[in-house]
C-alpha positions in Angstrom: -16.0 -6.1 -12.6 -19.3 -6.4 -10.9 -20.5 -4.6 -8.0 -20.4 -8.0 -5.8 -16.7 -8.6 -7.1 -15.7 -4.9 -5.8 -17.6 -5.2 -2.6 -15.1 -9.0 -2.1 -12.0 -7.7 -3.1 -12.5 -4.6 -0.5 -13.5 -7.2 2.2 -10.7 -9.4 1.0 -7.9 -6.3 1.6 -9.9 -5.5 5.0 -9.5 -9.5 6.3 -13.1 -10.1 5.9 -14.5 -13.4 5.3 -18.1 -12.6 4.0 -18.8 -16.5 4.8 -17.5 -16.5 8.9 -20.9 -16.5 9.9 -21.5 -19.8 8.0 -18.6 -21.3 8.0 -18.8 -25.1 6.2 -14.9 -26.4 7.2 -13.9 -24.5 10.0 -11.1 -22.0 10.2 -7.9 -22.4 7.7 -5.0 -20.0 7.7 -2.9 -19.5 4.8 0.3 -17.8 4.0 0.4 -14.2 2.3 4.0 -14.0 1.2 6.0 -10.6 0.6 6.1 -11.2 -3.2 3.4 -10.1 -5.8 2.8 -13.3 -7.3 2.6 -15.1 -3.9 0.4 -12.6 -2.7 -1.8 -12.7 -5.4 -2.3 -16.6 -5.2 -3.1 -16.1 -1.6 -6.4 -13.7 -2.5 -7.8 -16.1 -5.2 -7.5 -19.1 -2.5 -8.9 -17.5 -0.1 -11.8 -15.6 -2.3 -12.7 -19.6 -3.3 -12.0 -21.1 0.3 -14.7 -18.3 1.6 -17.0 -17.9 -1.0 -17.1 -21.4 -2.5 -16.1 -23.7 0.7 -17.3 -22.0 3.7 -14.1 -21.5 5.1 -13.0 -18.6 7.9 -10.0 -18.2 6.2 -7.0 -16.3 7.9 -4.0 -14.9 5.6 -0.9 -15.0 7.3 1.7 -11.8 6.4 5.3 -13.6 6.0 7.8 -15.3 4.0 9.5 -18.2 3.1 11.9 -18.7 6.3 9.8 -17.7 8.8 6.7 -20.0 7.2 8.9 -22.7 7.0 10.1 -22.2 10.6 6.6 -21.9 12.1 5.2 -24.9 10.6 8.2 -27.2 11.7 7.7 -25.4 15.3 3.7 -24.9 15.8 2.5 -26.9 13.0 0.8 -23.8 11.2 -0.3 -22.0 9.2 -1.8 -24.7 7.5 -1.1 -23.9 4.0 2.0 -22.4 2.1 1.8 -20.6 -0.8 4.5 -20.5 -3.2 7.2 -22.1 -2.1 10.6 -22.1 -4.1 12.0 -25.4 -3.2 15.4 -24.9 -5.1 15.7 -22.2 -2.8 14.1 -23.7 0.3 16.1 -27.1 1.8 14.3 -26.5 4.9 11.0 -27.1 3.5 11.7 -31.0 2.2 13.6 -31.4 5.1 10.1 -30.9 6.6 9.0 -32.7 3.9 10.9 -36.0 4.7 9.8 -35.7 8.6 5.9 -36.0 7.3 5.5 -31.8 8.8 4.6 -30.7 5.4 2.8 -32.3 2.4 3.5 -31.3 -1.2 -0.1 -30.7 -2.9 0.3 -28.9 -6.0 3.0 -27.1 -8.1 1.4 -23.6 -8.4 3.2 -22.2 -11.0 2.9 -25.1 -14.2 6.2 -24.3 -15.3 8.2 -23.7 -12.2 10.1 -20.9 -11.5 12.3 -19.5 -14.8 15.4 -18.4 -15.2 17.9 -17.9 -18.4 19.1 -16.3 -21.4 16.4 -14.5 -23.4 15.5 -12.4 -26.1 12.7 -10.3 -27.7 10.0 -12.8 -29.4 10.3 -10.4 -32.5 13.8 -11.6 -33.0 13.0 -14.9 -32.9 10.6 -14.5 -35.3 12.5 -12.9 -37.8 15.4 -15.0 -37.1 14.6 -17.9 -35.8 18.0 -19.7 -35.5 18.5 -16.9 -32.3 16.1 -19.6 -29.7 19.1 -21.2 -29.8 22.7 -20.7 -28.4 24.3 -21.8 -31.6 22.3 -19.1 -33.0 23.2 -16.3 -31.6 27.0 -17.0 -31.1 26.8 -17.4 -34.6 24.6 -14.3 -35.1 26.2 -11.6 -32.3 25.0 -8.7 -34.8 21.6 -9.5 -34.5 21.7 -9.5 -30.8 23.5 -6.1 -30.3 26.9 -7.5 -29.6 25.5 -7.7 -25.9 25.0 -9.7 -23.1 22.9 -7.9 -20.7 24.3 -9.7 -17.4 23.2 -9.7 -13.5 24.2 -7.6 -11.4 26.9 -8.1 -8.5 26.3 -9.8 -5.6 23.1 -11.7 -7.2 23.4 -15.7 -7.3 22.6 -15.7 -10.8 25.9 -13.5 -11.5 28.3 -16.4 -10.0 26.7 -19.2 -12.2 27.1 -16.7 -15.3 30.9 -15.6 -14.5 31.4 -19.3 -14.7 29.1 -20.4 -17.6 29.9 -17.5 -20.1 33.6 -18.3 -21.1 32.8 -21.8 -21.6 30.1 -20.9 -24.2 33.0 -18.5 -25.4 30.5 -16.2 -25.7 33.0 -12.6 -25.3 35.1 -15.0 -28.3 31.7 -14.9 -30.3 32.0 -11.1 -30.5 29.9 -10.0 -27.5 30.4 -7.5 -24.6 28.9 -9.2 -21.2 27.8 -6.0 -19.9 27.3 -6.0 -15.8 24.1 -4.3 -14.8 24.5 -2.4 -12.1 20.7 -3.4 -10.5 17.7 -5.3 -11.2 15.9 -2.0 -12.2 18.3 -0.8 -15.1 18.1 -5.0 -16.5 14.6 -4.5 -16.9 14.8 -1.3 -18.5 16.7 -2.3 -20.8 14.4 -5.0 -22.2 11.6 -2.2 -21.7 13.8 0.1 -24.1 14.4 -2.4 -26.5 10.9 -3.3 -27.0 10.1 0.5 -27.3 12.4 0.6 -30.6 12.4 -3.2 -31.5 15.9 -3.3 -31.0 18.0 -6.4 -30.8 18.4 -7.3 -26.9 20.2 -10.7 -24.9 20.5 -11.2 -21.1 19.4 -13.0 -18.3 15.7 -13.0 -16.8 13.5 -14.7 -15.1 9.9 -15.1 -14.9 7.4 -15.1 -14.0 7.4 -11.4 -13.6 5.5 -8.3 -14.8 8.4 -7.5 -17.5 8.2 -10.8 -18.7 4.5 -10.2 -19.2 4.5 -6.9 -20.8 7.2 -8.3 -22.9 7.1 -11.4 -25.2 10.9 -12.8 -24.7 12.2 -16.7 -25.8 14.2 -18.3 -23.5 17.6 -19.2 -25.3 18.0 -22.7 -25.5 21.8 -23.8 -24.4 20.9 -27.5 -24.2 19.9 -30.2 -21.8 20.5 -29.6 -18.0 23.3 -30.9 -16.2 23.0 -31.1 -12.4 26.5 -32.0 -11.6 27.3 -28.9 -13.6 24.9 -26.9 -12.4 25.6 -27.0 -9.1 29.2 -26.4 -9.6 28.6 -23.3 -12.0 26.6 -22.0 -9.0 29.9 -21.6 -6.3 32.7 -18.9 -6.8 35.6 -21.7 -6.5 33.7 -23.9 -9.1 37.1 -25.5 -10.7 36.3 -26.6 -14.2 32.5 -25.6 -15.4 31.1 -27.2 -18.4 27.8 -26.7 -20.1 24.2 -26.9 -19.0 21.0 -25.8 -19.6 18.8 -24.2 -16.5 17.9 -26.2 -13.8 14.3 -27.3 -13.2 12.4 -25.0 -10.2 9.3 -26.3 -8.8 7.3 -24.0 -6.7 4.8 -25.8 -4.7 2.0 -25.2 -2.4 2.4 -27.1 1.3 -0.5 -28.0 3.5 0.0 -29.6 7.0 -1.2 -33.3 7.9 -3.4 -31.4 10.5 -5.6 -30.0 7.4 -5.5 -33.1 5.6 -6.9 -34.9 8.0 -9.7 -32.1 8.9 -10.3 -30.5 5.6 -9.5 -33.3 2.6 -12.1 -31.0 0.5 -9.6 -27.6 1.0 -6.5 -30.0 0.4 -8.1 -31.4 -3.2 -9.1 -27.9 -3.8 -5.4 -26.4 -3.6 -3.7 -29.5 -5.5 -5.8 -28.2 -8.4 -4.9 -24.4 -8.1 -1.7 -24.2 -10.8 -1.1 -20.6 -12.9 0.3 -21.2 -16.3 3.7 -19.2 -16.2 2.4 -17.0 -18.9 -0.5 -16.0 -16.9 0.9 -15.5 -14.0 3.2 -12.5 -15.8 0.5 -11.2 -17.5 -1.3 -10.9 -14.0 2.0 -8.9 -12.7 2.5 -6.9 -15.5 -2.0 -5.9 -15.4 -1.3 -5.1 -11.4 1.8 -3.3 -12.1 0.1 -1.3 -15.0 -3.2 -0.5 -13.1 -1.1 0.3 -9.6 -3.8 -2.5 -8.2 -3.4 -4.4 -5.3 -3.5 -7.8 -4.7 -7.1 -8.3 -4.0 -7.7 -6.6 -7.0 -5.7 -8.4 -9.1 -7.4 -11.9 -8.1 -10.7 -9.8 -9.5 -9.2 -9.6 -12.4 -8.2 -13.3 -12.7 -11.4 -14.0 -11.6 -13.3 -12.7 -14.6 -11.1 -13.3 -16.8 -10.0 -16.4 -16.8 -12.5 -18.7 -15.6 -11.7 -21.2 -18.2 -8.7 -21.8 -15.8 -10.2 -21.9 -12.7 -13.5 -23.7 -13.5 -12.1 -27.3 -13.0 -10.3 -26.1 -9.9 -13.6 -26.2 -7.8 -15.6 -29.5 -7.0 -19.2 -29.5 -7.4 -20.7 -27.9 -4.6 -18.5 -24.8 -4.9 -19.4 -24.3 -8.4 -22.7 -24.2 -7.2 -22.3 -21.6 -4.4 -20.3 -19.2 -7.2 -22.4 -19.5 -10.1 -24.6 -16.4 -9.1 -22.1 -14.8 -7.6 -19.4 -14.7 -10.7 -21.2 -14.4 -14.1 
């Protein structure tokens, strides 16, 4: 990275807008969720609200609740990165009372969760990107299904979902991790020996990055049956594939109305899933922190942010990222 780029991401971790003097649209604050991917699409923002849009841009430290809670209460911050709506009701509650305005979903594929296993089985076996596959197949998989552990949501929906696949019938052990850090080890291990692996995951995520994994397909999503898979008392579950998980980015009516240029910008800022994980995994590999990983996005991948920026923005970072 250049020596401009170092000097931005330092003055970026500091809360230093290098363009307050000459501010073009005023002052916009932003969420900074507790999450590395959140976080990370908090810096590039606000490196391109700063350095591109003459913004005196304020990063808010918080998370999803409390976000939520302020803007129904005080009308700010005015933008909110990130949000999981599956897992946020609040938010189009706020939605529905015109508080909050849906601009963009920032990750292109939504938030992903399901049964996976290492790309280099699929390629050598191909019928394993499919259920049918690998019930038919439990050999090739290792005879194991590498589960979540207790007391995670994803473990009720699974307790309820595996015996109707009949997957234990099929001739392989559901095997209960006992936290989030041995389930990604073992995909970690696996990969180390090309071994045959199968479990849950969920993306996108730095092991999901570092690890080329197809998602299993169990056909076509049910939401009737989704939703009942996902309660303990769920009476007769039946089969469906994953349920779709936008996560968005929010901006107030207030910054609409003030700042339609920083709205049109953020509807245009989406990460492909697969980059987003590859980000993760680069951050987690190089122990960098957020600011530095948007410097890496930044000069890297310019082919994706290019057509975020309108004219007059390109302008302004042309000289400044080459």
């Amino acid at each position: 990275m250049n020596t401009y780029l170092k000097l931005t991401a330092a003055s970026l971790a500091l809360g230093i807008s290098a363009s307050a003097a000459a501010a073009d649209c005023g002052e916009v604050t932003i969420t900074e969720m507790n999450w590395s991917s959140a976080a990370m699409v908090t810096a590039v923002s606000k490196f391109f609200l700063e350095q591109g849009y003459g913004c005196e841009v304020t990063a808010l430290p918080s998370s999803t609740v409390p976000a939520v809670t302020s803007v129904a209460e005080t009308g700010q911050p005015d933008i909110l990165t990130e949000i999981w709506l599956q897992a946020t009701p609040a938010y189009s509650d706020l939605e529905k009372e015109g508080k909050i305005i849906t601009v963009a979903n920032v990750l292109e594929d939504g938030g992903e969760e399901g049964w996976w296993v290492p790309k280099y089985l699929v390629d050598e076996h191909p019928e394993l990107a499919k259920l049918e596959g690998v019930l038919a197949n439990p050999e090739l998989v290792g005879a194991r299904f590498n589960n979540c552990p207790e007391g995670w949501g994803c473990r009720i929906r699974w307790d309820n979902l595996l015996p109707v696949y009949g997957v234990e019938e099929a001739g392989i052990e559901i095997f209960n991790h006992g936290s989030g850090e041995t389930l990604a080890a073992s995909i970690a291990s696996a990969y180390e020996s090309k071994e045959p692996w199968f479990g849950y995951y969920w993306g996108p995520t730095s092991i999901l990055g570092k690890y080329p994994m197809v998602k299993v397909d169990r056909g076509p999503y049910n939401e009737e049956a989704f939703t009942c898979a996902t309660t303990e008392d769920c009476a007769n579950p039946q089969p469906t594939g994953d349920a779709p998980a936008p996560v968005v980015t929010g901006v107030t009516p207030s910054l609409q109305k003030r700042e339609p240029e920083v709205v049109e910008f953020m509807s245009n800022v989406v990460f492909p899933n697969q980059v987003m994980s590859q980000l993760l995994a680069w951050q987690e590999e190089n122990n960098a922190s957020s600011e530095e990983t948007a410097v890496f996005f930044l000069t890297n991948h310019q082919d994706i942010w290019a057509d975020w920026l309108n004219d007059e923005a390109k302008s302004k970072l042309a000289a400044l990222i080459k």
